[in-house]
C-alpha positions in Angstrom: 14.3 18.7 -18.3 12.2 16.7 -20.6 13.5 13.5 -20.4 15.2 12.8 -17.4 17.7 10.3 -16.7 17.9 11.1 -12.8 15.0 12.1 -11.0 15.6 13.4 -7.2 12.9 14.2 -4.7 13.6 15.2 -1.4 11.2 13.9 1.0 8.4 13.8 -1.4 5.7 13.1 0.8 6.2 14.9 3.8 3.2 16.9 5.2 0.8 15.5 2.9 -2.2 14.2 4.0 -3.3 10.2 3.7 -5.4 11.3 0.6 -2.6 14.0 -1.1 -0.1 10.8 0.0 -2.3 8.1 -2.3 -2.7 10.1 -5.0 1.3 11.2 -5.0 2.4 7.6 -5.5 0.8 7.0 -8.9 2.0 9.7 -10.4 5.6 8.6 -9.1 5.1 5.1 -10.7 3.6 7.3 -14.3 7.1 9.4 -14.0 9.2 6.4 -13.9 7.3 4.2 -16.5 6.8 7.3 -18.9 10.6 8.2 -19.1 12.1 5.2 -17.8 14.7 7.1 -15.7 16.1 6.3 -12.4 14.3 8.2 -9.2 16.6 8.4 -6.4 14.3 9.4 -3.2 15.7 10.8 -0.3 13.2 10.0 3.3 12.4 9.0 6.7 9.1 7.6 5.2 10.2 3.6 5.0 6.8 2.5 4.0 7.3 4.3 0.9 10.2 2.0 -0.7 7.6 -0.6 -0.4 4.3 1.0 -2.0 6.7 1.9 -4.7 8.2 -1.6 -5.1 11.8 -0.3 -5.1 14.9 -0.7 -3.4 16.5 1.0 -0.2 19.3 1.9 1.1 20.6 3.9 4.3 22.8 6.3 4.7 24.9 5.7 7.9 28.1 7.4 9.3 28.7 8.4 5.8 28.3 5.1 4.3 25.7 4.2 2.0 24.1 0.6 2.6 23.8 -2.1 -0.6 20.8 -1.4 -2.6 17.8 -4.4 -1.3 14.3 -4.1 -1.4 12.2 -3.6 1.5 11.4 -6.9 2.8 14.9 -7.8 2.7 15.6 -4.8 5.0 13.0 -5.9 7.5 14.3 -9.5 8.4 17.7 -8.0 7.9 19.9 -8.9 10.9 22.1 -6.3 10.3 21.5 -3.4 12.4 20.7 0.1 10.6 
């Protein structure tokens, strides 16, 4: 539990406020810089791939998507 490899959070920052949201994010960024480990993030939130400069990818019909980051996503013309 001290040094992770994986890291899983489940919808991190639901309910929080814009304020609770900010503060969050840093301390994401500090858990995966600290202990270099791999955070896999399960959310609806897609603004939050890009704040934490990581890639995405969607879950669809059982399929999982190719890992791209989130600009790539956006002028994607394959339909999610």
């Amino acid at each position: 539990a001290m040094d992770p490899r994986i890291l899983l959070m489940d919808e991190p920052t639901s309910g929080l406020d814009n304020s609770n949201r900010r503060n969050l994010l840093p301390l994401i960024e500090n858990l995966r810089e600290l202990y270099k480990t791999t955070i896999l993030i399960v959310t609806h939130d897609l603004l939050l791939p890009r704040e934490l400069r990581c890639q995405i990818s969607f879950l669809d019909q059982g399929r999982l998507s190719p890992p791209m980051r989130f600009d790539e996503m956006r002028f994607s013309e394959n339909p999610l």
